[in-house]
C-alpha positions as a Markdown table, in Angstrom:
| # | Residue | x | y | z |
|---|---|---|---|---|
| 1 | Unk | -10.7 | -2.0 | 41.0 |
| 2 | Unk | -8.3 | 0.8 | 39.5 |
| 3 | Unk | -9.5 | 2.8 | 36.7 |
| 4 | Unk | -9.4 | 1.2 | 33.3 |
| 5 | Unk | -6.3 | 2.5 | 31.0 |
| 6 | Unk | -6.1 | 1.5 | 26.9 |
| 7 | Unk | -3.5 | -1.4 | 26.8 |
| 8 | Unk | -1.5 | 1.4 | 24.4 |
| 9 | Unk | -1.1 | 3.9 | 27.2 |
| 10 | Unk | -0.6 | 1.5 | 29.7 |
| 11 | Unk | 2.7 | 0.1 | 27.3 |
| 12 | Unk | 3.8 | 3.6 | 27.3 |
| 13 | Unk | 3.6 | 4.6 | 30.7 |
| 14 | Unk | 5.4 | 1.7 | 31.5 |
| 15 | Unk | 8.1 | 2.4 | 29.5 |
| 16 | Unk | 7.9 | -0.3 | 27.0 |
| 17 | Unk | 7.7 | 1.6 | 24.3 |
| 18 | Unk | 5.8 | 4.3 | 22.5 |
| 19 | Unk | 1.9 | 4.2 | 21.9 |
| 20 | Unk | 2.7 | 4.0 | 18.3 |
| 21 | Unk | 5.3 | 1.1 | 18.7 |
| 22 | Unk | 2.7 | -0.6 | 21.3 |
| 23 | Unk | 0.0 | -0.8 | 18.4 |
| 24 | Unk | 2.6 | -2.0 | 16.0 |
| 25 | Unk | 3.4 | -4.7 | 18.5 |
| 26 | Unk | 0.0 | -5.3 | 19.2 |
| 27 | Unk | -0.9 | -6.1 | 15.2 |
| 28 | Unk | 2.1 | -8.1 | 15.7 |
| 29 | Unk | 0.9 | -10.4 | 18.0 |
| 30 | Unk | 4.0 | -9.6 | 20.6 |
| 31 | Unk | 1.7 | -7.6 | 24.0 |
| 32 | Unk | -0.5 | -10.3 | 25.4 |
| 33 | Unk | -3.5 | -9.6 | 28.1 |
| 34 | Unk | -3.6 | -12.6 | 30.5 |
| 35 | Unk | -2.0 | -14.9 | 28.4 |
| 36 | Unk | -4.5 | -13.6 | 25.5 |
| 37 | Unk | -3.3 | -11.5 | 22.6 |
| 38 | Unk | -4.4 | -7.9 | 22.9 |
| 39 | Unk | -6.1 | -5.2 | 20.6 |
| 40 | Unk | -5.5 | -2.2 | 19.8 |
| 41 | Unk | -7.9 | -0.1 | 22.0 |
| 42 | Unk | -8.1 | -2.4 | 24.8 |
| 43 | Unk | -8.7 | -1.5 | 27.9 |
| 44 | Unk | -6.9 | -3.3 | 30.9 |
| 45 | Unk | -7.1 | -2.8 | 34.8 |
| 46 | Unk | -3.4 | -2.5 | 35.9 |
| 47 | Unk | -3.9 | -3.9 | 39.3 |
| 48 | Unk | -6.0 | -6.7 | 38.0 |
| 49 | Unk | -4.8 | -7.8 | 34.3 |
| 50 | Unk | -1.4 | -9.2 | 33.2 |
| 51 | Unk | 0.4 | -7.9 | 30.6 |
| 52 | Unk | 3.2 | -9.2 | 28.8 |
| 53 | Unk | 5.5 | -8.1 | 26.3 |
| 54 | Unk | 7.7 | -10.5 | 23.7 |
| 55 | Unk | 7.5 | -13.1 | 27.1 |
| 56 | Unk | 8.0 | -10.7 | 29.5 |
| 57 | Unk | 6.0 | -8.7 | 32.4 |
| 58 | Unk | 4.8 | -4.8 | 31.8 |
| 59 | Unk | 5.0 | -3.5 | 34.7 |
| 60 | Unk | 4.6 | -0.3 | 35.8 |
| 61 | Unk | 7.9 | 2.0 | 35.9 |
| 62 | Unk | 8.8 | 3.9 | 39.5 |
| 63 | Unk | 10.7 | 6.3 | 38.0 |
| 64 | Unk | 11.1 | 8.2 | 34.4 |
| 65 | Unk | 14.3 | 9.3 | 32.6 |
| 66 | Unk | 14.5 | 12.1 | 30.6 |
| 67 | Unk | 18.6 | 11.9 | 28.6 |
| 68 | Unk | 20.2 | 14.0 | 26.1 |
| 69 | Unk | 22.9 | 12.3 | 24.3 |
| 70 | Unk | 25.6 | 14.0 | 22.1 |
| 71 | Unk | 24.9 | 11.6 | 18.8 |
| 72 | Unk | 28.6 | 10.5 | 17.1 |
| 73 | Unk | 28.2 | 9.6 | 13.7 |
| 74 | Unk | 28.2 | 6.3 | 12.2 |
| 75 | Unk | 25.4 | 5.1 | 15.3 |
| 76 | Unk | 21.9 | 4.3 | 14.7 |
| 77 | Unk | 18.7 | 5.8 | 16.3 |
| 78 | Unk | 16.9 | 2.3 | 17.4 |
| 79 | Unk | 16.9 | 0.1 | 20.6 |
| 80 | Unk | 18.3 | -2.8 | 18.8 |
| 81 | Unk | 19.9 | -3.1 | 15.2 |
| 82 | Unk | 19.1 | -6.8 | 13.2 |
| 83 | Unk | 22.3 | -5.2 | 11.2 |
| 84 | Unk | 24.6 | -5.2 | 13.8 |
| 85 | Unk | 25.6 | -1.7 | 13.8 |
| 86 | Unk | 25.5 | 0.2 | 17.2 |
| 87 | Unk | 22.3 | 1.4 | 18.8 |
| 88 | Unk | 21.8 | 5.0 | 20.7 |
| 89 | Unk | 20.5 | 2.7 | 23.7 |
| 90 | Unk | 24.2 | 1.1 | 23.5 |
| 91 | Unk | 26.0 | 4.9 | 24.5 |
| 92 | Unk | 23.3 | 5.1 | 27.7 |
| 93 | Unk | 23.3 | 2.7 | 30.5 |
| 94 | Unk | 20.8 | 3.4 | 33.1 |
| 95 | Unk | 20.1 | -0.1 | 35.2 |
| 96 | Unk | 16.9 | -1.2 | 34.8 |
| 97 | Unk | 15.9 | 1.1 | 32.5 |
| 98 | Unk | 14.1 | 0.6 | 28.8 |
| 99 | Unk | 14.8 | 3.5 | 27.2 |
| 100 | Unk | 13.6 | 4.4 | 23.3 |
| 101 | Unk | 15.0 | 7.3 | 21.3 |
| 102 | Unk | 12.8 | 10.5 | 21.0 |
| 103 | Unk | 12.6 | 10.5 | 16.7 |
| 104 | Unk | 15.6 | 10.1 | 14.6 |
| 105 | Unk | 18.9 | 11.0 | 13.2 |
| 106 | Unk | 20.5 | 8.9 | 10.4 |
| 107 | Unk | 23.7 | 7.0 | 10.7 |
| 108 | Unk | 25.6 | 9.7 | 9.0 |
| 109 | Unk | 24.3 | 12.6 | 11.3 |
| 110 | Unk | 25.2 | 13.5 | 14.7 |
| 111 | Unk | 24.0 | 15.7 | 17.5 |
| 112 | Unk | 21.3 | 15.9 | 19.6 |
| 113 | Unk | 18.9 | 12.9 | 20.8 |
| 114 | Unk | 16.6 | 12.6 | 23.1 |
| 115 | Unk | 16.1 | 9.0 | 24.7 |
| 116 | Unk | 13.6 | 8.2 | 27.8 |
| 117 | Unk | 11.0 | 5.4 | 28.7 |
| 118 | Unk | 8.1 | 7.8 | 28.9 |
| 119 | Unk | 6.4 | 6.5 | 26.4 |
| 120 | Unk | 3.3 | 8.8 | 26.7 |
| 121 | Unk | 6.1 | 11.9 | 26.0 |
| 122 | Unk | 8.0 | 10.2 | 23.6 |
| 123 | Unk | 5.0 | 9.7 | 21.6 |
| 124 | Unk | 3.7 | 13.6 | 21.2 |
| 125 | Unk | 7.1 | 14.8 | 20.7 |
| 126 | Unk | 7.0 | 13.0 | 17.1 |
| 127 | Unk | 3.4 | 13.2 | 16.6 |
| 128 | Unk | 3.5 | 16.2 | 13.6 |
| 129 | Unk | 1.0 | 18.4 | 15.7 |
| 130 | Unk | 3.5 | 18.2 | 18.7 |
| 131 | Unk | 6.8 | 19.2 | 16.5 |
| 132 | Unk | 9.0 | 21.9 | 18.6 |
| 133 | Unk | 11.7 | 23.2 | 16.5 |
| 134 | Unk | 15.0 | 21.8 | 15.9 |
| 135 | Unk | 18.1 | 23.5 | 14.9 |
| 136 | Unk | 21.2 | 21.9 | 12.4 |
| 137 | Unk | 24.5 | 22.9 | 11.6 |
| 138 | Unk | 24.8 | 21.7 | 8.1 |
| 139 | Unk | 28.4 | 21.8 | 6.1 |
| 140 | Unk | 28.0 | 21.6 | 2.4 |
| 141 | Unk | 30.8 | 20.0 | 0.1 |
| 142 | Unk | 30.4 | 23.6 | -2.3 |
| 143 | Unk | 29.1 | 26.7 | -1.0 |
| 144 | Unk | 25.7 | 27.4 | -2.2 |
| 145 | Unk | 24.6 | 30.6 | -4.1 |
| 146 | Unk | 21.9 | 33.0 | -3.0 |
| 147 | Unk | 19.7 | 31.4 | -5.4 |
| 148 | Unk | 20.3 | 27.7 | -3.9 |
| 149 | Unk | 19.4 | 29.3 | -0.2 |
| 150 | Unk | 16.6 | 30.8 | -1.3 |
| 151 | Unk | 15.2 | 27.6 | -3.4 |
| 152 | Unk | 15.6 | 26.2 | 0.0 |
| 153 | Unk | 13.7 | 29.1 | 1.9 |
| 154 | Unk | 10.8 | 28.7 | -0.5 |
| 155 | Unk | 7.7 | 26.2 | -0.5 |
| 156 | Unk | 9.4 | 22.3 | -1.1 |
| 157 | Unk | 7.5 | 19.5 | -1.4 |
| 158 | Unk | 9.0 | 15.5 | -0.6 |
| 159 | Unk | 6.9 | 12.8 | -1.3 |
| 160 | Unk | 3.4 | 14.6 | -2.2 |
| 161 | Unk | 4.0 | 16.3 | 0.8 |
| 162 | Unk | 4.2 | 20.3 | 1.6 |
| 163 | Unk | 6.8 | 20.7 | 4.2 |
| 164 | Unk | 6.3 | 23.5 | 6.5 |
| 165 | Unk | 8.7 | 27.0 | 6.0 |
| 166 | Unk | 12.4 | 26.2 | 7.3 |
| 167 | Unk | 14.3 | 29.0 | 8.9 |
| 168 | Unk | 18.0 | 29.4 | 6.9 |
| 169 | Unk | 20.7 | 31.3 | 8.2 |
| 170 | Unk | 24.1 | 31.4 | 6.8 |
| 171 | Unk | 27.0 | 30.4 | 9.3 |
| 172 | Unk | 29.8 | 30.7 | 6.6 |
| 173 | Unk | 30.1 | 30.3 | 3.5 |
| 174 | Unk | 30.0 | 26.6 | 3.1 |
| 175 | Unk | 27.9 | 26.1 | 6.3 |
| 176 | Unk | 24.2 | 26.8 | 7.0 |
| 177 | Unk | 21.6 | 26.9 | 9.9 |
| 178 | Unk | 18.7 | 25.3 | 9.3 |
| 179 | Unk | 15.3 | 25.7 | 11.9 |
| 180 | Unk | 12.7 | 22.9 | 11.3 |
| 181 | Unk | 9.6 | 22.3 | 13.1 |
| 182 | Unk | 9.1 | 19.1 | 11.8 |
| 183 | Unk | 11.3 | 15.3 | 10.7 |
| 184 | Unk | 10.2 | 13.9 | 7.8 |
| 185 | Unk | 12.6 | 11.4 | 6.5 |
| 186 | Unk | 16.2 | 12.8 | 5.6 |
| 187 | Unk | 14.9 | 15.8 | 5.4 |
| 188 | Unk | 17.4 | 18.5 | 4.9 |
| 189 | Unk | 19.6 | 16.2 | 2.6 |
| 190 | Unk | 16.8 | 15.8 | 0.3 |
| 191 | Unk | 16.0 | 19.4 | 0.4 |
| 192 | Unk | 19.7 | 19.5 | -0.3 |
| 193 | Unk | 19.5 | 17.5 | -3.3 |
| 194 | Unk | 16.3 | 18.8 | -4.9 |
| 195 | Unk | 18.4 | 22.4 | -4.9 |
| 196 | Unk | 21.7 | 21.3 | -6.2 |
| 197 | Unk | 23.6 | 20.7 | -3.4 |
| 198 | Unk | 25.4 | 17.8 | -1.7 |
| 199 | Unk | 25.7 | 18.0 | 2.8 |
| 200 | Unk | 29.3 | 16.7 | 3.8 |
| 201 | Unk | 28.1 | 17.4 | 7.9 |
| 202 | Unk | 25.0 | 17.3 | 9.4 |
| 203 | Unk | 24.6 | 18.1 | 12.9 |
| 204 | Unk | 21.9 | 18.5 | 15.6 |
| 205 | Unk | 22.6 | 21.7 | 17.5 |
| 206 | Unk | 19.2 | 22.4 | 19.5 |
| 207 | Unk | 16.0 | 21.3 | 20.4 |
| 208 | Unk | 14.0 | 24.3 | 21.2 |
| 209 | Unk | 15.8 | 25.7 | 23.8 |
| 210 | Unk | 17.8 | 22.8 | 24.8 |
| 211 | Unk | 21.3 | 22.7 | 24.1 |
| 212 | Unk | 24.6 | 20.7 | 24.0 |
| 213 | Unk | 25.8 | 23.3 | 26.9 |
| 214 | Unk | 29.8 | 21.5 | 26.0 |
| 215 | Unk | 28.2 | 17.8 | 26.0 |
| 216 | Unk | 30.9 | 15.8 | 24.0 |
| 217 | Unk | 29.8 | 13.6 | 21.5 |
| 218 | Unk | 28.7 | 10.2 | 22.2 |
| 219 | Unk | 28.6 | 11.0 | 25.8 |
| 220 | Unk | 25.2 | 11.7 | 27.6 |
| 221 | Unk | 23.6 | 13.8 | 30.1 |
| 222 | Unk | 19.5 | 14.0 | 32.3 |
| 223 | Unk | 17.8 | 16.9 | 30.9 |
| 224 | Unk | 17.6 | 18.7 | 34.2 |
| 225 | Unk | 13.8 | 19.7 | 35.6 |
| 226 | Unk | 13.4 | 22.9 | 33.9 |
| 227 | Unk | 13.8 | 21.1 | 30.5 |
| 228 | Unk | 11.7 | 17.9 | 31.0 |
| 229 | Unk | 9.1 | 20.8 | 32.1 |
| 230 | Unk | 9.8 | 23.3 | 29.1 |
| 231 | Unk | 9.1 | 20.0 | 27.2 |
| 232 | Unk | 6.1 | 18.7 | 28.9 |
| 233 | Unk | 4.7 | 22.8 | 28.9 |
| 234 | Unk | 5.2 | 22.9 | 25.2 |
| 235 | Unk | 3.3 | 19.5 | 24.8 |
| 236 | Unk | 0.3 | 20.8 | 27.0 |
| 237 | Unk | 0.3 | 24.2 | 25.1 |
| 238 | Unk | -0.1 | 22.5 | 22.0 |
| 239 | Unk | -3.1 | 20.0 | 22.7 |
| 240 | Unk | -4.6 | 23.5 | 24.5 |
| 241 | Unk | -4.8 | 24.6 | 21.2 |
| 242 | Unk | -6.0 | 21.8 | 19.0 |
């Protein structure tokens, strides 16, 4: 008998989806154990047990991707769209491959995205703990005063929430680089807003030391070894340290 693996993990090494979006599914009633809907904590023998997700098999995935895409505007950051607006998934066409996008960008932003079907990954890069830092271009429709930047150098809260210091550097004198180690919801536009100011461009530039390196928008590249490691390092450093 193999070793035992929570249904979950089993979801997101396979690909399927992100442990998160497996226990959504699973509350849903859409990941079924032998024939038998599953629960959240269930553990499964791979070699053994059947899985199935929306009608169709899990199985176990030979071989992980790891892409950067250059986001264009105007494209959402989901596998499918009920709107019928364009997907990330619909700018990267791997054969055979199920891959998710790595957090979000809104429609209206662009930049960097990281998609893959390494579930496991894909779910500590956006757990909060996890967070590596990110780094935006953004273009404001005024330029903002030394007061503004400050206001948006000093504590902020969204929601109840405290957000965690944000690096600012000015670019020119409409345009600002912002460093954040977390992606609450529309973040920077709301900090934006809560300051007086209104973003016309809002662009992705980095995630921690991985960059565009001439990547045109909307086209898309494999993060090469030495990044899918500086990612994975990052990840092991942090639970090292919980």
């Amino acid at each position: 008998m193999a070793e035992t693996i929570r249904i979950q993990k089993y979801c997101a090494d396979c690909g399927v989806c992100s442990r998160r979006a497996a226990e959504a599914a699973i509350e849903r009633g859409e990941i079924l154990v032998n024939g038998v809907p599953a629960w959240i904590g269930q553990k499964i023998d791979s070699e053994r047990d059947t899985v199935s997700y929306r009608g169709k098999l899990v199985l176990p995935h030979p071989q992980k991707h790891y892409i950067l895409l250059n986001k264009p505007r105007g494209v959402v950051c989901t596998a499918h769209d009920e709107k019928g607006r364009t997907p990330v998934t619909a700018l990267v066409r791997i054969p055979n491959a199920r891959l998710y996008p790595v957090g979000r960008l809104d429609m209206d932003s662009e930049g960097l995205l990281i998609l893959t079907d390494d579930g496991d990954l894909a779910n500590r890069l956006t757990h909060p703990r996890h967070e590596i830092p990110k780094v935006y271009e953004v273009t404001l429709t005024s330029p903002p005063t030394e007061e503004q930047i400050a206001a948006l150098s000093a504590p902020m809260e969204l929601d109840g929430y405290r957000l965690l210091p944000v690096g600012i550097r000015r670019l020119a004198a409409d345009k600002l680089e912002l460093t954040l180690r977390e992606g609450r919801n529309r973040q920077i536009r709301r900090m934006c807003e809560q300051v007086g100011l209104s973003v016309a461009r809002l662009c992705r530039v980095a995630i921690g030391v991985i960059t565009p390196d001439g990547l045109p928008a909307g086209k898309w590249r494999e993060l090469s070894p030495r990044e899918v490691n500086y990612l994975k390092f990052n990840e092991k450093q942090s639970e090292s340290e919980k």
